[in-house]
KOLDRENPA-687567 format. One record per atom (N, C-alpha, C, CB): residue number from 1; residue in three letters; atom name; x negated, y, z. Coordinates in steps of 0.02 Angstrom, whole numbers. Each point is the difference from the previous one (the first is absolute). Glycine has a CB too. Layout:
# KOLDRENPA-687567
n / res / atom / east / north / up
NUM / Ala / CA / X / Y / Z
...
# end
This chain:
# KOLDRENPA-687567
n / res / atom / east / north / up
1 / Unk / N / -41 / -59 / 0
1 / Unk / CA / 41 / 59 / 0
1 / Unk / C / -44 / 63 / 0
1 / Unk / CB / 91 / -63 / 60
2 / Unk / N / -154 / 64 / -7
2 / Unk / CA / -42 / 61 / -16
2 / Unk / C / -26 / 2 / -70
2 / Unk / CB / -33 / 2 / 117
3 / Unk / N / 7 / -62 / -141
3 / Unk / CA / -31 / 30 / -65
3 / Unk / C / 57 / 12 / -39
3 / Unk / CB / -111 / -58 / -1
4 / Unk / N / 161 / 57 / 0
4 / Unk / CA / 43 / 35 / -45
4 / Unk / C / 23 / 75 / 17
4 / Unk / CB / 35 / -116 / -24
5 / Unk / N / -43 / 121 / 79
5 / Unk / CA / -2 / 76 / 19
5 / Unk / C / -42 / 37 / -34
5 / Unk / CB / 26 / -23 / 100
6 / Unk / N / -78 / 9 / -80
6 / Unk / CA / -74 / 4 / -12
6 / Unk / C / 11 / 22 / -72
6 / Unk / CB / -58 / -96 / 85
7 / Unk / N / 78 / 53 / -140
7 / Unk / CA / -10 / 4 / -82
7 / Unk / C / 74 / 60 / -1
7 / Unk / CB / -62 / -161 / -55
8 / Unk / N / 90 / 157 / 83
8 / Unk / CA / 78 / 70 / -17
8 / Unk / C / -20 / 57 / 29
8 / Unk / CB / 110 / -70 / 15
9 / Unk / N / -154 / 91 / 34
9 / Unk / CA / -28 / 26 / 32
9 / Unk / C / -62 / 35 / -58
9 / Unk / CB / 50 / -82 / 114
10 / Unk / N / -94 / 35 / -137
10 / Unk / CA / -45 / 19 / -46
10 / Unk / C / 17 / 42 / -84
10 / Unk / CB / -47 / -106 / 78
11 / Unk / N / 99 / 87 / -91
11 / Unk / CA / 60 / 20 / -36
11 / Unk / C / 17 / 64 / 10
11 / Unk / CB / 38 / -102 / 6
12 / Unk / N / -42 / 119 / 51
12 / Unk / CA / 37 / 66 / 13
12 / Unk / C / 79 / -1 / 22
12 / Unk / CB / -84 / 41 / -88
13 / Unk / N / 107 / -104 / 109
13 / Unk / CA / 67 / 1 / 6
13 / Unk / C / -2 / 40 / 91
13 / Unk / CB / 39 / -131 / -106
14 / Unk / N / 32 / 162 / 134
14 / Unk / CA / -17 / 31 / 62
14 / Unk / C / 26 / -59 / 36
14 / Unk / CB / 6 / 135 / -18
15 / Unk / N / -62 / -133 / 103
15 / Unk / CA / 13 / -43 / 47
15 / Unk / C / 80 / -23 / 9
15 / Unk / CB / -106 / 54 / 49
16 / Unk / N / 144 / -1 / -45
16 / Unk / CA / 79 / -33 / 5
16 / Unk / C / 46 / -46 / -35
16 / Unk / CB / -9 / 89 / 32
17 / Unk / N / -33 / -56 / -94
17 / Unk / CA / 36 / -65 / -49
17 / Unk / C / -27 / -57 / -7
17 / Unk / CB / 34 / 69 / -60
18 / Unk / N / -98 / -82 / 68
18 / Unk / CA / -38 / -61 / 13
18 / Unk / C / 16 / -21 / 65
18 / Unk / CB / -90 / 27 / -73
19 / Unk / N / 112 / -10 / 142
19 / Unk / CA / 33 / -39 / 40
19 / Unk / C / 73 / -29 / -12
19 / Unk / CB / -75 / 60 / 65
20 / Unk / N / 114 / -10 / -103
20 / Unk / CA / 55 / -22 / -15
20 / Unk / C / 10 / -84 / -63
20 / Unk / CB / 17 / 155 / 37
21 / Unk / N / -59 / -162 / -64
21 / Unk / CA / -19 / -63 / -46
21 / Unk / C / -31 / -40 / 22
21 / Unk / CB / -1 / 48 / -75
22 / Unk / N / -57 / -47 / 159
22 / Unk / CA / -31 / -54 / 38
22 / Unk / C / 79 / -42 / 38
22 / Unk / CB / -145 / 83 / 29
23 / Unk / N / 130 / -139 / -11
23 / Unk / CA / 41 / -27 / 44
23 / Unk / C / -50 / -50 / 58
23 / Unk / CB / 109 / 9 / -103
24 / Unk / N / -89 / -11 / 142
24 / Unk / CA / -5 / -17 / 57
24 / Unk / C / 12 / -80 / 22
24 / Unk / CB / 26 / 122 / 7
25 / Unk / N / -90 / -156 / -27
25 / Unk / CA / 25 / -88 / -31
25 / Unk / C / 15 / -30 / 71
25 / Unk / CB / -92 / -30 / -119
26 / Unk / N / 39 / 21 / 197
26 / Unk / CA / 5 / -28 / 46
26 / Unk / C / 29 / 58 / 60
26 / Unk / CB / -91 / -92 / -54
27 / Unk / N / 127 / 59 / 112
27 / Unk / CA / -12 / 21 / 54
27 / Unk / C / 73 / 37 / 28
27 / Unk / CB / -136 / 4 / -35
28 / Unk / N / 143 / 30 / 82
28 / Unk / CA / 58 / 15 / 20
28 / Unk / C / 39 / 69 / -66
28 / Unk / CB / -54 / -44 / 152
29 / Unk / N / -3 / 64 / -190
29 / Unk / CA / 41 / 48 / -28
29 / Unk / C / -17 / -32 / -83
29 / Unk / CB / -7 / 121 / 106
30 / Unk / N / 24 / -171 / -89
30 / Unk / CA / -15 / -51 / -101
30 / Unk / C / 45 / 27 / -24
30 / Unk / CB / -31 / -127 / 2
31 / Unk / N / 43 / 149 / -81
31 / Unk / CA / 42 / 11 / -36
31 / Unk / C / 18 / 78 / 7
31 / Unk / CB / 31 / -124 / 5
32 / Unk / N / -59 / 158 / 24
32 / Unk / CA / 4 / 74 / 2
32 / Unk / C / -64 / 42 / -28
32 / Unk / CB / 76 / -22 / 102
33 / Unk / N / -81 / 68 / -120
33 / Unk / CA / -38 / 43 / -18
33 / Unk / C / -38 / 33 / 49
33 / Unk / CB / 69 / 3 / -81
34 / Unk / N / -137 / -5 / 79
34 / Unk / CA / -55 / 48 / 51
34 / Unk / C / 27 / 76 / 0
34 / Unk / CB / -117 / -74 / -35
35 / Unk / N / 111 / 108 / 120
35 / Unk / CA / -20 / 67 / -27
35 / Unk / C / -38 / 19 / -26
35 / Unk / CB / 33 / 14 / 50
36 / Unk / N / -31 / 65 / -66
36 / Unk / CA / -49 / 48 / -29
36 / Unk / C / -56 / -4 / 35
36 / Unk / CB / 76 / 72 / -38
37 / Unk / N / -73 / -58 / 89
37 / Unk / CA / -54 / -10 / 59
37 / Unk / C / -29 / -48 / -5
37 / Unk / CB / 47 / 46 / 70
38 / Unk / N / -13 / -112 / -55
38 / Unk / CA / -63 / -79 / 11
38 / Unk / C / -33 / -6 / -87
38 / Unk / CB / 95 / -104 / 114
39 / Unk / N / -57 / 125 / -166
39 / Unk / CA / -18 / 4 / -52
39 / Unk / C / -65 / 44 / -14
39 / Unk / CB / 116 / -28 / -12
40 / Unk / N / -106 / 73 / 38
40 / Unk / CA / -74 / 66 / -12
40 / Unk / C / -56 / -32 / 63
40 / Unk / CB / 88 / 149 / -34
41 / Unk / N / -70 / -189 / 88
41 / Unk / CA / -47 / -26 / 15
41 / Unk / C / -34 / -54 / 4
41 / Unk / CB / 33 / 67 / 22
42 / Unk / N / 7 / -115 / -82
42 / Unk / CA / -26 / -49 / -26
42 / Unk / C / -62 / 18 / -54
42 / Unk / CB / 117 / -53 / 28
43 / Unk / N / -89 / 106 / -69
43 / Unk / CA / -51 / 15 / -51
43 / Unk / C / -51 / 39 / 16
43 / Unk / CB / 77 / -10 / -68
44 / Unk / N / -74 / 49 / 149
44 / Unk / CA / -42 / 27 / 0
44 / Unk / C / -78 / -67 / 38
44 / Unk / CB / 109 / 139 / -1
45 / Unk / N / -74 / -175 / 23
45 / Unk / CA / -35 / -63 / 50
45 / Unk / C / -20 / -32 / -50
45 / Unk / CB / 66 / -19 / 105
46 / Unk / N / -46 / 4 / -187
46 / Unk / CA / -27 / -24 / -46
46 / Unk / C / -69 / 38 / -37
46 / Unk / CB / 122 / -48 / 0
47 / Unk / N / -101 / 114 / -2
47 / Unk / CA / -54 / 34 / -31
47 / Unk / C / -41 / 17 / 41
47 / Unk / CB / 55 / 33 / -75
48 / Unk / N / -74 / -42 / 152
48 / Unk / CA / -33 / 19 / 38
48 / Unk / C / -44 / -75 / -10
48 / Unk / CB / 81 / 104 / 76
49 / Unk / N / -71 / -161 / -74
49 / Unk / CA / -4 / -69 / -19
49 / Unk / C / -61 / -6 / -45
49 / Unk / CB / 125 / -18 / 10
50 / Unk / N / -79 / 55 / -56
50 / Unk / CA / -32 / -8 / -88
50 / Unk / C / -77 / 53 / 5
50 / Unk / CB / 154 / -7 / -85
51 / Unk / N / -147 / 56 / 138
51 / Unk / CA / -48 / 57 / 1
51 / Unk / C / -65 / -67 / 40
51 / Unk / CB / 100 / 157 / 19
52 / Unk / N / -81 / -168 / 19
52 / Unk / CA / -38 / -53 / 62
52 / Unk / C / -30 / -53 / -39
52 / Unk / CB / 85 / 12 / 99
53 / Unk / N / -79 / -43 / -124
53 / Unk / CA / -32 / -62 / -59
53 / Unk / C / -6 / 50 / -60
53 / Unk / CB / 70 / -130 / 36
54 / Unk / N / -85 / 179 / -53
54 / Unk / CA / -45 / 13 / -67
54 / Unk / C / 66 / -21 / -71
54 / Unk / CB / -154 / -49 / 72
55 / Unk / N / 183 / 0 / -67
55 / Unk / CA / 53 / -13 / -61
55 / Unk / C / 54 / 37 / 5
55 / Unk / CB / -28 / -107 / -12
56 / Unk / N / 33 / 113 / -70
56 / Unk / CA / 64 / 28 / -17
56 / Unk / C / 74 / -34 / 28
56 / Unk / CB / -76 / 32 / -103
57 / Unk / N / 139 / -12 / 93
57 / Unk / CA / 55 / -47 / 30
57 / Unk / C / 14 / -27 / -85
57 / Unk / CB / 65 / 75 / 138
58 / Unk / N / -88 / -59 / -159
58 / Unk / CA / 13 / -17 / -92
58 / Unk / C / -57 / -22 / -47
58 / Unk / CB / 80 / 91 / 6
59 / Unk / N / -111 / -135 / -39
59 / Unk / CA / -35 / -10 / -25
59 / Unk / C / -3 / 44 / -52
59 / Unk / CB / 4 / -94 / 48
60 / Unk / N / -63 / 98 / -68
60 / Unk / CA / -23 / 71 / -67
60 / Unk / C / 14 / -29 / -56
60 / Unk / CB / -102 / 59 / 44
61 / Unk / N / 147 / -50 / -106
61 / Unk / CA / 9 / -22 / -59
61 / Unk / C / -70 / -20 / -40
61 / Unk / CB / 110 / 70 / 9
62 / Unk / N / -109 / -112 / -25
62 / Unk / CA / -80 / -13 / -60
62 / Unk / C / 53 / -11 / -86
62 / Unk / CB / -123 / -108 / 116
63 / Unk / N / 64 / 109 / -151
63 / Unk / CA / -4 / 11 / -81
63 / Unk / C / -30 / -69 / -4
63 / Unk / CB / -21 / 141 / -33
64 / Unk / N / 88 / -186 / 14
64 / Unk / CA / -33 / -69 / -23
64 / Unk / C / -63 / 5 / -77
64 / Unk / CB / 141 / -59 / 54
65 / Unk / N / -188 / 48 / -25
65 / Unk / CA / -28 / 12 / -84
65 / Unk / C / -18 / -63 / -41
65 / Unk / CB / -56 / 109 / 38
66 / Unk / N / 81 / -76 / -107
66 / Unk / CA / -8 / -75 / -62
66 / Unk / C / -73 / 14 / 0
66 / Unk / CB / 119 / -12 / -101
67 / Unk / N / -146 / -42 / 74
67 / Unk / CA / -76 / -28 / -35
67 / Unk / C / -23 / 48 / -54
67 / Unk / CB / 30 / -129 / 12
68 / Unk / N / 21 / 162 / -56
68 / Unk / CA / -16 / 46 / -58
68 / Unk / C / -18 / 66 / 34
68 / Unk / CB / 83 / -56 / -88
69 / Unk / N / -62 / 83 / 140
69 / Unk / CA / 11 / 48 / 33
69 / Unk / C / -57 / 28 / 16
69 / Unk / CB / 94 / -40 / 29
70 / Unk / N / -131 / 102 / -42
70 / Unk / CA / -61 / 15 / 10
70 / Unk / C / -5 / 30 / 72
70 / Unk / CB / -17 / 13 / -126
71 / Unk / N / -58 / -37 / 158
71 / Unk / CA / 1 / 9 / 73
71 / Unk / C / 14 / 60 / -2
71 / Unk / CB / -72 / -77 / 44
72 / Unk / N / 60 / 110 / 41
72 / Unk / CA / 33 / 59 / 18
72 / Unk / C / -79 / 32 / 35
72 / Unk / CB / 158 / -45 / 23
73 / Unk / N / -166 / 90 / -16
73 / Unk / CA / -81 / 29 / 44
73 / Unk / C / -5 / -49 / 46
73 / Unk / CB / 2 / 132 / 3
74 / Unk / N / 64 / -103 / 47
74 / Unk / CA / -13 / -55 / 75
74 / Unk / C / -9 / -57 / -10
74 / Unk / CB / 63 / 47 / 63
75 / Unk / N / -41 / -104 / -125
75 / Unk / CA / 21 / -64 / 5
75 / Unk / C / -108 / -19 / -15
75 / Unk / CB / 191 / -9 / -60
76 / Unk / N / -186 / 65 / 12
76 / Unk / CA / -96 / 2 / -24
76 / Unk / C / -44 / -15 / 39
76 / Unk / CB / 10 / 80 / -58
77 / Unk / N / 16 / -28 / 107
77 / Unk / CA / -60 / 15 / 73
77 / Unk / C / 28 / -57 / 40
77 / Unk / CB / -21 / 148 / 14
78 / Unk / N / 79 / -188 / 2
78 / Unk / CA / 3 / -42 / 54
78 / Unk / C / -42 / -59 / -38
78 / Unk / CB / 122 / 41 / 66
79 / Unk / N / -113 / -62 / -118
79 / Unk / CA / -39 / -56 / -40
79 / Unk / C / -69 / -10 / 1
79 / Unk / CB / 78 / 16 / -65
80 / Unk / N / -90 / 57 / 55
80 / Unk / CA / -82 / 1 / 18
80 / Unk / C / -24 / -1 / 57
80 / Unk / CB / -10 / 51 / -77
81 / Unk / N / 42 / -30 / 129
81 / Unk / CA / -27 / -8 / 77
81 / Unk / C / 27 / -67 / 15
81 / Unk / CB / 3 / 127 / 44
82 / Unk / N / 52 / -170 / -73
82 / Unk / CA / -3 / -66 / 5
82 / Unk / C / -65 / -50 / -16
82 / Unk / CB / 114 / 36 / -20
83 / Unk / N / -117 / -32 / -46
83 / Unk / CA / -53 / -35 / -33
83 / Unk / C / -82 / 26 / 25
83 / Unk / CB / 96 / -13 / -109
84 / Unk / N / -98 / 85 / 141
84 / Unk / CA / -66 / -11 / 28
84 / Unk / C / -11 / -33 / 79
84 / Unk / CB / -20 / 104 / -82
85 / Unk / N / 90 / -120 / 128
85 / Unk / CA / -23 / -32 / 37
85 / Unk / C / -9 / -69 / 2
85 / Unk / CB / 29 / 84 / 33
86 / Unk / N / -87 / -124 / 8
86 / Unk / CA / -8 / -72 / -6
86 / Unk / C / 73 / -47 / 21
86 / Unk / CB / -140 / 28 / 30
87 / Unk / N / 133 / -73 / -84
87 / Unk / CA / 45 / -46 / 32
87 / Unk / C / -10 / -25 / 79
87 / Unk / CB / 6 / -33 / -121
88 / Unk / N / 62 / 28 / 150
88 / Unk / CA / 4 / -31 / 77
88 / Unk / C / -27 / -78 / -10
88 / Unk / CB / 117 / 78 / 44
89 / Unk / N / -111 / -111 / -107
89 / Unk / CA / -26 / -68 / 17
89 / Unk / C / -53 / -20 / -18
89 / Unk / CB / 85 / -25 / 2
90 / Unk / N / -133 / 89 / -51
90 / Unk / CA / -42 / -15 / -6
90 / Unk / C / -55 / -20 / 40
90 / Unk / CB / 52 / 46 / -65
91 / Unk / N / -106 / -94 / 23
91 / Unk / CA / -44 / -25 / 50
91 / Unk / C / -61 / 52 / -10
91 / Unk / CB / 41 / -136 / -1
92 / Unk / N / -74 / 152 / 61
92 / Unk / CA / -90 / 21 / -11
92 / Unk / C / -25 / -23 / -20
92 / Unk / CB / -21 / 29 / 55
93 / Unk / N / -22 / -16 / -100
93 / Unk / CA / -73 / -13 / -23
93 / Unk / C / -54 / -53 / 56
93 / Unk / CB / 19 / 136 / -62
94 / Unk / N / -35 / -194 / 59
94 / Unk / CA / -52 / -24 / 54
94 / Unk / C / 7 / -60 / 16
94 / Unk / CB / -8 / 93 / 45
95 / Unk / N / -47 / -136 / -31
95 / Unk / CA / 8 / -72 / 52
95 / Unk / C / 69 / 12 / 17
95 / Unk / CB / -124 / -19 / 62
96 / Unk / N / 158 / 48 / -17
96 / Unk / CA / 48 / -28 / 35
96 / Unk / C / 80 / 16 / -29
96 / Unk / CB / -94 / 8 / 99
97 / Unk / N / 92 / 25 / -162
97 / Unk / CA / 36 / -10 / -41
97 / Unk / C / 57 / -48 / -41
97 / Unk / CB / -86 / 58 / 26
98 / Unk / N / 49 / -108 / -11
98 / Unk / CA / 24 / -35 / -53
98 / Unk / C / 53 / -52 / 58
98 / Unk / CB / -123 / 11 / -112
99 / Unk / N / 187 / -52 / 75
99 / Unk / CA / 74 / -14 / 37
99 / Unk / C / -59 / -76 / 30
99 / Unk / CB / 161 / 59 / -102
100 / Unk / N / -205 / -75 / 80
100 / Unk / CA / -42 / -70 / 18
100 / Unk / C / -45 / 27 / 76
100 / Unk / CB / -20 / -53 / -156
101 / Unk / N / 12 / 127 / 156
101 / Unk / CA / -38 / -1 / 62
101 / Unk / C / 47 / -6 / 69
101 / Unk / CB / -91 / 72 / -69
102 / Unk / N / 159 / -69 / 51
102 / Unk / CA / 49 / -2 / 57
102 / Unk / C / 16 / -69 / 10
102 / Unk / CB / 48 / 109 / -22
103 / Unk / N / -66 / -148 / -30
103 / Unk / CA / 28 / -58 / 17
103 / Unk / C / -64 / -33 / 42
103 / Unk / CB / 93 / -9 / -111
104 / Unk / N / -76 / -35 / 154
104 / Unk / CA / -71 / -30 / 45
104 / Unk / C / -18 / -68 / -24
104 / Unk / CB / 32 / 59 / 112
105 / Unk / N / 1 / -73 / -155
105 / Unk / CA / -12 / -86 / -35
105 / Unk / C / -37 / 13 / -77
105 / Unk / CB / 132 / -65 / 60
106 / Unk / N / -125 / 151 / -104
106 / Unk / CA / -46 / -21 / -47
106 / Unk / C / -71 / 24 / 28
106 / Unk / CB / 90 / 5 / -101
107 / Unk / N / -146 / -33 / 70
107 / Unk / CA / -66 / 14 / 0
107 / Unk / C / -27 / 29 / -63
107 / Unk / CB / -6 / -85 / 78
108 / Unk / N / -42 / 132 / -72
108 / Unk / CA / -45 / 7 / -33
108 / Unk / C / -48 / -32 / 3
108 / Unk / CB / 37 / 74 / -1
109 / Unk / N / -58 / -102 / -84
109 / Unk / CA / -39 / -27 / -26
109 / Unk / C / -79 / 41 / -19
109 / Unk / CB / 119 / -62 / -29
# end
């Protein structure tokens, strides 16, 4: 029920009429409509929430992109600061390198 506030709210619709369209699923007042009040301080206890963890209450739209689609600057620069860091599984260089020095049953010859 909040995140639908939340998205009518983001909309621009006013608090009253977005309580008047919530309903009230459990509890002694099920099937009735929130006030204005518990309503403005639901959303405000949500966005205080959303401020506290760093995330949005809405995920950011993305641009699915096709294969034909020519990169973008940012997509340029994240690729290249990808590809210059080392792989996580790569192995080092050295004697102790190699997947045979972990094992304790092969030998070097």
């Amino acid at each position: 029920m909040l995140t639908f506030a939340v998205a009518l709210k983001d909309k621009g619709v006013p608090v009253p009429d977005i309580a008047k369209k919530l309903t009230i699923k459990v509890g002694k007042n099920a099937g009735k409509s929130p006030s204005v009040a518990s309503l403005y301080r639901a959303l405000a206890e949500a966005e205080a929430e959303a401020v506290d963890d760093g995330l949005p209450l809405r995920p950011k739209p993305v641009r699915i992109r096709r294969p034909e689609d020519p990169f973008t600057a940012e997509e340029i620069e994240l690729r290249e600061r990808l590809q210059s860091q080392p792989h996580p599984n790569a192995e080092t260089a050295g004697p102790l390198a190699s997947s045979d020095a972990r094992n304790p049953r092969v030998r070097e010859i």
